[in-house]
C-alpha positions as CSV (number, residue, x, y, z in Angstrom):
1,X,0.0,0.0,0.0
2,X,2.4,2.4,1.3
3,X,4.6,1.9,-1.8
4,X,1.9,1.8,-4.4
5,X,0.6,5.6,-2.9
6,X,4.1,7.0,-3.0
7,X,3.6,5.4,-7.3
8,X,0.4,6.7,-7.8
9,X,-0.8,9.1,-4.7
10,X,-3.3,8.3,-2.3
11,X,-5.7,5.8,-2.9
12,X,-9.6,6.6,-2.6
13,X,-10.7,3.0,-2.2
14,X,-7.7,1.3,-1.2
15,X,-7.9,-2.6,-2.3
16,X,-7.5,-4.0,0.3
17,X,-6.8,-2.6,4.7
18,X,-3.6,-2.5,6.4
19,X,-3.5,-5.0,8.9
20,X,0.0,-5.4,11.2
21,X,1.2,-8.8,10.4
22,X,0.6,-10.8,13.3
23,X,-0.3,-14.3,11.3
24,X,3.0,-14.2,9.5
25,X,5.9,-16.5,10.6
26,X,9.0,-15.4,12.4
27,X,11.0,-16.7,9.4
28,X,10.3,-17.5,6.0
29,X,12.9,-19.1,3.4
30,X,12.1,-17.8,0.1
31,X,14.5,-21.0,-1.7
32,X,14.0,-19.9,-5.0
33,X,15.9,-16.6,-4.3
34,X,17.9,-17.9,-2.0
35,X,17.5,-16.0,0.9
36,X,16.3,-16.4,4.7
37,X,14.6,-13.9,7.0
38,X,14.5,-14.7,10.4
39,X,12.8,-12.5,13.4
40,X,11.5,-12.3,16.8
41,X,9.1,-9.6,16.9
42,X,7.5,-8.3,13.4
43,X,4.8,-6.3,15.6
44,X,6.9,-3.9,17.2
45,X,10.2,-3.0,14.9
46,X,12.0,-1.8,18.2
47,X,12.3,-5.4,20.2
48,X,13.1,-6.7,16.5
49,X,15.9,-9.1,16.3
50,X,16.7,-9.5,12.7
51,X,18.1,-12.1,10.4
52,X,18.4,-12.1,7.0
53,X,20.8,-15.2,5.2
54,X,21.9,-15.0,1.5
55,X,23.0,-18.1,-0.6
56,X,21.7,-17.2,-3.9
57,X,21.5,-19.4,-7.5
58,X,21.5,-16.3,-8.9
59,X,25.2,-15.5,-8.2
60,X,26.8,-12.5,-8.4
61,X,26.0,-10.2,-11.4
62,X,24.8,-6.5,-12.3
63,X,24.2,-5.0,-8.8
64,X,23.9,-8.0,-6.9
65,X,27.3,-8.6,-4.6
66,X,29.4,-11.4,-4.4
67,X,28.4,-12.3,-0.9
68,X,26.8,-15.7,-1.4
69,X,26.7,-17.4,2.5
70,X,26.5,-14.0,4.2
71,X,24.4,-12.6,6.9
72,X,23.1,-9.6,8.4
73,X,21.5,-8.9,12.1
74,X,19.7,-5.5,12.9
75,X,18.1,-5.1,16.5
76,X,15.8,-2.3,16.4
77,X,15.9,-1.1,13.1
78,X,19.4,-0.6,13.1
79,X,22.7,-2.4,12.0
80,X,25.0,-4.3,14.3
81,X,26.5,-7.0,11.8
82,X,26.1,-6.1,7.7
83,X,27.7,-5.8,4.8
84,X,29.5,-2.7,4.5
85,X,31.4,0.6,2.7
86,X,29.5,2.7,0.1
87,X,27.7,3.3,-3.5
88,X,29.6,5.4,-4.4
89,X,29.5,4.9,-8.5
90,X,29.1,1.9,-10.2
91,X,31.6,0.3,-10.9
92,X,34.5,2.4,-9.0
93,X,37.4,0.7,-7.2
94,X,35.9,0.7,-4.2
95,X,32.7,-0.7,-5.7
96,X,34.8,-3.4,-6.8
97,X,37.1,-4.1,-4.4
98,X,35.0,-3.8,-1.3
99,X,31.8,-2.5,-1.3
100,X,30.1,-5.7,-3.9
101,X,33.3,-8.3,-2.9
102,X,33.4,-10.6,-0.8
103,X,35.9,-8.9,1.6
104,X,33.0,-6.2,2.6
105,X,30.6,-9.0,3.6
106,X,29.8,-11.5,6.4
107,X,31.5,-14.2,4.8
108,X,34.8,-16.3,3.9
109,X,38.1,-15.4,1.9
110,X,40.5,-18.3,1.3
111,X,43.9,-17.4,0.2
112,X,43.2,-13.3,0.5
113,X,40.1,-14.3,-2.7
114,X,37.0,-13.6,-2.4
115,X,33.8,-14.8,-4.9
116,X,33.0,-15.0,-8.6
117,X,31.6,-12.4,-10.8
118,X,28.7,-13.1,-12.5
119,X,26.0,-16.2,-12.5
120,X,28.8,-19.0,-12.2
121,X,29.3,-17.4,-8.3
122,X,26.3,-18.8,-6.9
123,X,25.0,-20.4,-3.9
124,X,22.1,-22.5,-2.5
125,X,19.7,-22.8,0.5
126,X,20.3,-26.9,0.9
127,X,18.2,-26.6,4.0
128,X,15.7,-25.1,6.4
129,X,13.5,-25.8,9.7
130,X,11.4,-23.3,11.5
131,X,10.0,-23.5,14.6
132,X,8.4,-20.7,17.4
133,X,11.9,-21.3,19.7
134,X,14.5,-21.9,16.6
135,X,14.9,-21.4,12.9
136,X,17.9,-23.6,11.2
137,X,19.1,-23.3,7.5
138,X,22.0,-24.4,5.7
139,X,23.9,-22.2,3.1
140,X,26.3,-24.5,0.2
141,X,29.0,-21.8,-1.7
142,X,31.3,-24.8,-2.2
143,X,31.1,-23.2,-6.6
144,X,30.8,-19.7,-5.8
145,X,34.7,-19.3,-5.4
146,X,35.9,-20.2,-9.2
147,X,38.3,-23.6,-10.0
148,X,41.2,-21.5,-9.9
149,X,40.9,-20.6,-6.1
150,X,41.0,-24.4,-4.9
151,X,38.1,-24.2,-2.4
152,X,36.1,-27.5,-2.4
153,X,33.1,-27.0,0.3
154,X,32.0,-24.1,2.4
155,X,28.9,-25.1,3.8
156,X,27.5,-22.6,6.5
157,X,24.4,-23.4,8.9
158,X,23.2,-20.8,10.6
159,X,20.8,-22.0,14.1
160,X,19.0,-19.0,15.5
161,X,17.9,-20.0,19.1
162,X,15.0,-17.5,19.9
163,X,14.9,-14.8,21.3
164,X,18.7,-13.4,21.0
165,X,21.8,-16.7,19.7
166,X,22.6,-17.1,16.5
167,X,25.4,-20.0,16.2
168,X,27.0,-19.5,12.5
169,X,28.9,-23.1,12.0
170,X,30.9,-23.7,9.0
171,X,32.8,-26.4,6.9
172,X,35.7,-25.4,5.0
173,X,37.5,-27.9,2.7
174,X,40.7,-26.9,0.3
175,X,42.2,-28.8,-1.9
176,X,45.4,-27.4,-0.4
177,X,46.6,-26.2,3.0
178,X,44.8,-22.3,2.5
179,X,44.8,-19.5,4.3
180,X,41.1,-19.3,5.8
181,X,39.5,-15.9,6.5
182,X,36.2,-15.5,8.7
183,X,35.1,-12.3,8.7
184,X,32.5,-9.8,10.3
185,X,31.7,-6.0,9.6
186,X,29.9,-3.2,11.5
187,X,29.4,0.7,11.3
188,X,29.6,0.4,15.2
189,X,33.0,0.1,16.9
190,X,33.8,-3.1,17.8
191,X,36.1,-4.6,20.7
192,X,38.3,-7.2,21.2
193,X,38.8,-8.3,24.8
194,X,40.2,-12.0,25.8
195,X,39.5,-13.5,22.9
196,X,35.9,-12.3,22.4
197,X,34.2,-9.5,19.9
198,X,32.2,-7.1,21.7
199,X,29.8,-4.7,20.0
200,X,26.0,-3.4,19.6
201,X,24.3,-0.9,18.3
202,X,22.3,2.4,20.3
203,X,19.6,-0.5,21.2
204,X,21.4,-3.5,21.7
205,X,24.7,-5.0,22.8
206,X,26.5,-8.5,21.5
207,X,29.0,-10.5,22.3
208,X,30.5,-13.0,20.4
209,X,33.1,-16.2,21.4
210,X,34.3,-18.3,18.2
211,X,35.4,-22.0,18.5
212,X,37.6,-23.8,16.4
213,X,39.3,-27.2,15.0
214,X,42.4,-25.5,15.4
215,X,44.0,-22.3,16.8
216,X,42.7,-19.2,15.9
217,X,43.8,-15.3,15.8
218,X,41.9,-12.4,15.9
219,X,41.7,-8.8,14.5
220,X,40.1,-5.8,14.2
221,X,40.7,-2.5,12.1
222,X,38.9,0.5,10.5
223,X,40.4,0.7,6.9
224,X,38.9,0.4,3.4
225,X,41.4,-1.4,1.0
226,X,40.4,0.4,-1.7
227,X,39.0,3.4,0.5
228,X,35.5,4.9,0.5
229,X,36.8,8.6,-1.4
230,X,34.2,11.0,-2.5
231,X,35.7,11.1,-6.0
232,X,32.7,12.3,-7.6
233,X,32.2,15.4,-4.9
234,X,28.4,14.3,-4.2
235,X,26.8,16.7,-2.2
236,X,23.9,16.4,0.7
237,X,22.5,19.7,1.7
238,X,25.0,21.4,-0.1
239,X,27.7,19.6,1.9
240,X,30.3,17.0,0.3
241,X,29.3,14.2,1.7
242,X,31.9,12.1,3.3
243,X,32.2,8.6,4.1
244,X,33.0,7.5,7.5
245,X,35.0,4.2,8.6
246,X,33.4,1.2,9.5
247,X,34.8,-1.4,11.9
248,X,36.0,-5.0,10.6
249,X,36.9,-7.9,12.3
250,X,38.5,-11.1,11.0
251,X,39.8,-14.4,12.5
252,X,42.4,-16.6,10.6
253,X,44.1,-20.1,11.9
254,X,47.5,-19.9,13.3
255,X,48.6,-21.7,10.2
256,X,47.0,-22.8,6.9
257,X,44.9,-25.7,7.2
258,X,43.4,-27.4,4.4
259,X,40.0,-28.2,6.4
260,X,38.4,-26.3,9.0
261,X,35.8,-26.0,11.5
262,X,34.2,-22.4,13.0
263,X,31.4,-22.5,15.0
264,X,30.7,-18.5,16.3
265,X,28.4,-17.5,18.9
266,X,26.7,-14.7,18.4
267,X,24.4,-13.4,21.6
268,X,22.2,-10.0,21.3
269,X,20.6,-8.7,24.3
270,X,18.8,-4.9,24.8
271,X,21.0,-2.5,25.7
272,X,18.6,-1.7,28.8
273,X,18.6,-5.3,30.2
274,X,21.6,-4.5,33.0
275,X,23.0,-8.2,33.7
276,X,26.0,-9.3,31.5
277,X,25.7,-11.5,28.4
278,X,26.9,-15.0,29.5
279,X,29.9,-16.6,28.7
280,X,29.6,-19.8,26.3
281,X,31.3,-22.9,27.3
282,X,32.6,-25.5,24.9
283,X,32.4,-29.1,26.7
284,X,33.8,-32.1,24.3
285,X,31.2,-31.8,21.6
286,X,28.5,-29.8,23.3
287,X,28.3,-25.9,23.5
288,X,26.7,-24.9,26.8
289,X,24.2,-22.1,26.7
290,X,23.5,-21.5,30.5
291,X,21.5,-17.9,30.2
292,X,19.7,-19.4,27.6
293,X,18.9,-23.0,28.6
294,X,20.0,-25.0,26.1
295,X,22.5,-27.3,24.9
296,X,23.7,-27.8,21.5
297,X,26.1,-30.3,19.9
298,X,28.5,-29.7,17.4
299,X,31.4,-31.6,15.7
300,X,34.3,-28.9,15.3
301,X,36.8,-32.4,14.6
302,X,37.6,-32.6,10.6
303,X,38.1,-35.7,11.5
304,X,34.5,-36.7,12.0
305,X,31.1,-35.9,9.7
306,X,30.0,-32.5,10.1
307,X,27.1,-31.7,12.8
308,X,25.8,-29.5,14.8
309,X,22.4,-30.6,16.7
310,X,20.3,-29.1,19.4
311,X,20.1,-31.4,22.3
C-alpha cells in the first residue's frame, strides 16, 4: 500500500486494509531466491531481532554482490552485523574491491580471494527448519569461489535459538593447505577483549566467542582497501558528503589448514537489560548455553562428519 501511494498518490478505495502482520511467521525461506529472513518480533520493529541469510542461484552479477553465505542482524531497526562501505559509483574501485566483494561481507576469503563475478558465483539454500523457539538453515557456496581458487566445500548453517543466539557453524575444505578468513563487519566500533568480539548498536549489545578445529587469531581495524573517497564530490545539503570508517573484524588459523571448522556464537541482548551477556562454554562436543537454557552439539573435529544438533 504504502509503496503503491508513494507510485500513484493516495488511494480513494484502497484494495485491500492494512493489517499489522501478526499471522506471518517469524522466518520464511524464500529457496527460490535464495534467501532467509529470520525475526522475533514483526509487531513492534524496536524489540526486533533480525536475520536475513543469502546463498543465492543467482550468483553475483549486475548490482547483486558477491556475498553468497553471508548474513546480516539488525536489533531495532538498526545495523549491528552487515555488509559494509558505500555506493559510491558503479563500478568504481571501491565498488569493486569492497563495497560488492566478498571482503565487505559477512563471509569467507581463502587465500586473500573472495567470490566469482557473475551467475557461475552462486549459492544454494540446501536446508531449512522453522519452529516458534529456533529457525535452522544451511547455506552450500562450495562453486561460488571459481576452480582456480581451490576451495572444495564451504557449507554454512546458521541455528538461531530465539529470542537473541545465533550459532553461525561452517565447513571449510581446500584442496590445499589455505589460508582461511572469517570475517564480520559493523558501522559500530567493535572490541576485542580476551578472545571475544564485543559490540551493539544504540539498542542492543552483543558479544561474540568463536570455537575452532584448530588455533585461531583475531583482528580488528577500521580501513577500506580500496578506500571509500568521495571522488565524484556528491553533495547532501550542499555539503560534500563524506564517508566514515566502519569497523571490521576477522579471525584466521595460526597456520593454513586445508580443512576447517568455525562455529561462532553470536548473543544480542537490549542494551537496557543491566545483567552481562553469558559466557559460552565448549564441553567435548557440546556448546553450553547456560542464560539461555539450552545445549547444542556440534562436531568442530575434521576428522569426523559435520554436525551440529540441538540437544
Amino acid at each position: 500500500m504504502w509503496y503503491a501511494e508513494k507510485i500513484i498518490g493516495k488511494l480513494e478505495s484502497p484494495p485491500v486494509s492494512p493489517k499489522p502482520p501478526a499471522d506471518l511467521p517469524m522466518s520464511r525461506a524464500f529457496m527460490d531466491a535464495g534467501i532467509v529472513a529470520m525475526h522475533t518480533n514483526l509487531i513492534d520493529a524496536a524489540d526486533n531481532l533480525m536475520i536475513a541469510f543469502r546463498s543465492s542461484p543467482y550468483g553475483a552479477y549486475g548490482h547483486m554482490h558477491r556475498d553468497q553465505n553471508s548474513f546480516n542482524i539488525n536489533f531495532g531497526g538498526e545495523r549491528i552485523f552487515t555488509g559494509s562501505g558505500y555506493y559510491i559509483s558503479y563500478g568504481d574501485e571501491h565498488f569493486k574491491g569492497w563495497y560488492t566483494h566478498t571482503r565487505g561481507h559477512n563471509s569467507i576469503l581463502i587465500d586473500g580471494k573472495g567470490q566469482m563475478r557473475g551467475s557461475d558465483g552462486f549459492g544454494q539454500i540446501i536446508d531449512y527448519k522453522h519452529t516458534t523457539a529456533f529457525t535452522y538453515c544451511v547455506g552450500d557456496a562450495s562453486q561460488a569461489y571459481g576452480d582456480d581458487v581451490g576451495l572444495r566445500t564451504f557449507r554454512r548453517h546458521l541455528l538461531f535459538l530465539r529470542p537473541g543466539v545465533l550459532l553461525v557453524y561452517d565447513e571449510l575444505e581446500a584442496g590445499h593447505k589455505a589460508h582461511w578468513e572469517w570475517m564480520l563487519h559493523s558501522p559500530n566500533k567493535l572490541t576485542i577483549a580476551n578472545s571475544v568480539l564485543m559490540g551493539g548498536n544504540r539498542k542492543a549489545k552483543t558479544r561474540v566467542d568463536i570455537f575452532a578445529s584448530t588455533q585461531l587469531e583475531m583482528s580488528s581495524h577500521t580501513r577500506f582497501d580500496p578506500p571509500a573517497v568521495n571522488w565524484r564530490k556528491h553533495k547532501n545539503g550542499g555539503k560534500i558528503i563524506e564517508y566514515p570508517d566502519q569497523w571490521h573484524f576477522a579471525v584466521v588459523p595460526a597456520m593454513p589448514q586445508e580443512k576447517l571448522r568455525i562455529l561462532a556464537v553470536i548473543q544480542v541482548q537490549p542494551a537496557n537489560v543491566p545483567t552481562p551477556i553469558d559466557t559460552p562454554l565448549m564441553l567435548g562436543d557440546t556448546l553450553v548455553l547456560t542464560g539461555a537454557g539450552k545445549q547444542v552439539q556440534v562436531e568442530l573435529s575434521t576428522h569426523r562428519p559435520a554436525q551440529i544438533k540441538l540437544r
